[in-house]
N, C-alpha and C positions, 0 to 999 in steps of 0.2 A: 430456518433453524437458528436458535440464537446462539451466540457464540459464549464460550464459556473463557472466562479470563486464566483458569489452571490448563489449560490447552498449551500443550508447548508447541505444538506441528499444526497448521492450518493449511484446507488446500488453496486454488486460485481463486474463486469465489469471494472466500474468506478470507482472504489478504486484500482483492481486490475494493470488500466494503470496508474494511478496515482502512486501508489505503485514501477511498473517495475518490480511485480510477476508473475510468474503462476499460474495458477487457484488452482494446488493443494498445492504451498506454502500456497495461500490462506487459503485454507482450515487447511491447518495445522496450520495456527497463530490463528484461531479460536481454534481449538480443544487445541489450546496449555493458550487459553484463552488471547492471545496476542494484540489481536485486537476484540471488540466485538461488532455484530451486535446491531443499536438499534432499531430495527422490522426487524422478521422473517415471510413473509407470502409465506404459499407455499414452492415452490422454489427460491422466493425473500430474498433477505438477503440486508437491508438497512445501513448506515452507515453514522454517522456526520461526516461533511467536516472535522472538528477539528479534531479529531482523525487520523483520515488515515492522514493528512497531518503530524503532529506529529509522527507517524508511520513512514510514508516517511523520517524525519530526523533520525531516530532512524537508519534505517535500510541503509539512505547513510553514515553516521557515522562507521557502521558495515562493511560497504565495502570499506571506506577508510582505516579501521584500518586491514582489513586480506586481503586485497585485493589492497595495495599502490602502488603495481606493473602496473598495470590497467593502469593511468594517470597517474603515473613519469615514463614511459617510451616512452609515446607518443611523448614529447618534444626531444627524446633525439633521 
């Protein structure tokens, strides 16, 4: 299902492509209190757009700074 950008609540799934994690990095930025659901029902785990996408910059940030290898060696 594609994601709609006026979406303000996305569930784990949808955070998670958004993100560019796996389920149990997922899981661990919760548990690490890093990212936090705002309704849990079930096995549902919800999430403001705003966050995960602030998230999202946090963590391409994190992979430009330990990971610069990645893209400056593509051009080359």
């Amino acid at each position: 299902m594609p994601l709609s950008n006026n979406c303000k609540v996305l569930t784990a799934p949808e955070a998670i492509e958004i993100l560019d994690i796996t389920r149990a990095r997922m899981s661990q930025l919760i548990k690490q209190g890093k990212i936090t659901p705002v309704k849990k029902l079930d096995k549902v785990s919800l999430f403001l757009r705003a966050d995960v996408e602030e998230k999202r910059k946090e963590l391409e940030a994190l992979r430009e700074k330990y990971q610069p290898y990645n893209s400056a060696n593509e051009d080359e």
